[in-house]
C-alpha positions in Angstrom: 74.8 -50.6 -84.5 77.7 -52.7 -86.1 79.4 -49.1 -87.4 79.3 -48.4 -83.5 80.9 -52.0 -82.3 83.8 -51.4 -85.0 83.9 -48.1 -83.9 84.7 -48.6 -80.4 86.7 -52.0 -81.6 89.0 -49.6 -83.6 89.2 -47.2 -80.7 90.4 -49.8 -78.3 92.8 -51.4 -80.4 94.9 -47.7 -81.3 94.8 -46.9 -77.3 96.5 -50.2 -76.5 98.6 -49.4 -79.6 99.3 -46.5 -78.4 100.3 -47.8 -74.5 103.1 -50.5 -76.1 105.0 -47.3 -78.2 105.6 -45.2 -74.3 109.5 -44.1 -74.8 112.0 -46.4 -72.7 114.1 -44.8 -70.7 117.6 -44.2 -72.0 120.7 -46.6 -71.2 123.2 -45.0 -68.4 126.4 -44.2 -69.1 127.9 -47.0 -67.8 125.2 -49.7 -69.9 126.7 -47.4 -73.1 130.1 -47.9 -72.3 129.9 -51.0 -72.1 128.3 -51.7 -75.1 130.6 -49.4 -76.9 133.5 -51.0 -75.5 132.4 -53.9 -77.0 131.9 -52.7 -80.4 135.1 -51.2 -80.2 136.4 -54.6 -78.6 135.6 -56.5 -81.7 136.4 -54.0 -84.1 140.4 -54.4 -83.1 140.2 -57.4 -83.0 138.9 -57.8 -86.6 142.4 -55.9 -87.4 144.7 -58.2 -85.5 144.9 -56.6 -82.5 145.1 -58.6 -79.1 145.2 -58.4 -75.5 142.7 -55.5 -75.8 142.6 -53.3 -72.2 141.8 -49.7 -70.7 139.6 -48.9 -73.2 137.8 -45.7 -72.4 135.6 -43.5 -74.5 136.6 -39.5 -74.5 134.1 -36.8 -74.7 135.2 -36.3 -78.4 133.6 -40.2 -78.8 136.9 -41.6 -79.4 137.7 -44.5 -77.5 141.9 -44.7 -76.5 143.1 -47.9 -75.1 146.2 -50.6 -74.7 146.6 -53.6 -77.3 149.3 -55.5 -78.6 150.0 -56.3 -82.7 152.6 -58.3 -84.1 153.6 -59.1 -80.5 154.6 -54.8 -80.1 152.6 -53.1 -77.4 150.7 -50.2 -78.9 148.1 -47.7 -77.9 145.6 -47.5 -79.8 142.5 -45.1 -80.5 139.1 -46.2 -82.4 137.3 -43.0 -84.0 133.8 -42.6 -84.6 134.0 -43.0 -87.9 135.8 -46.0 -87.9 139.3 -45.5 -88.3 141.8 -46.7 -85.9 145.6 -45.1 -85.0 148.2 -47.1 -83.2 151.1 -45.4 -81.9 154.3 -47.3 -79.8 
């Protein structure tokens, strides 16, 4: 009888388990951009760069946008990997 209780105990337990792990849905687009444009926000920042605009992401995950350094307008693009390229 008490093999049976933990039995059914251990059976209930792994089905709610198993209701709390259903896959989320995944962020839009725009939710992604945004977070990424954040990331990529800060990450410029960290390097000195200010005034931080028209950041958007390319298909190739590189994000190309407008920032200022050392008071000279730049454009700048943040790479996947991390690096960073300013041109004038």
């Amino acid at each position: 009888m008490k093999r049976a209780a933990l039995a059914l105990v251990l059976i209930a337990t792994a089905s709610v388990a198993g209701a709390q792990t259903a896959p989320h849905a995944p962020p839009t687009t725009s939710q992604t951009n945004a977070a990424g444009s954040a990331g990529v926000t800060a990450r410029l920042q960290s390097l000195g760069y200010k005034d931080i605009h028209d950041l958007r992401r390319g298909p190739d995950g590189q994000w190309t946008g407008k920032a200022t350094r050392n008071g000279l307008p730049t454009t700048v693009t943040a790479e996947p990997q991390g690096g960073v390229i300013a041109r004038p």
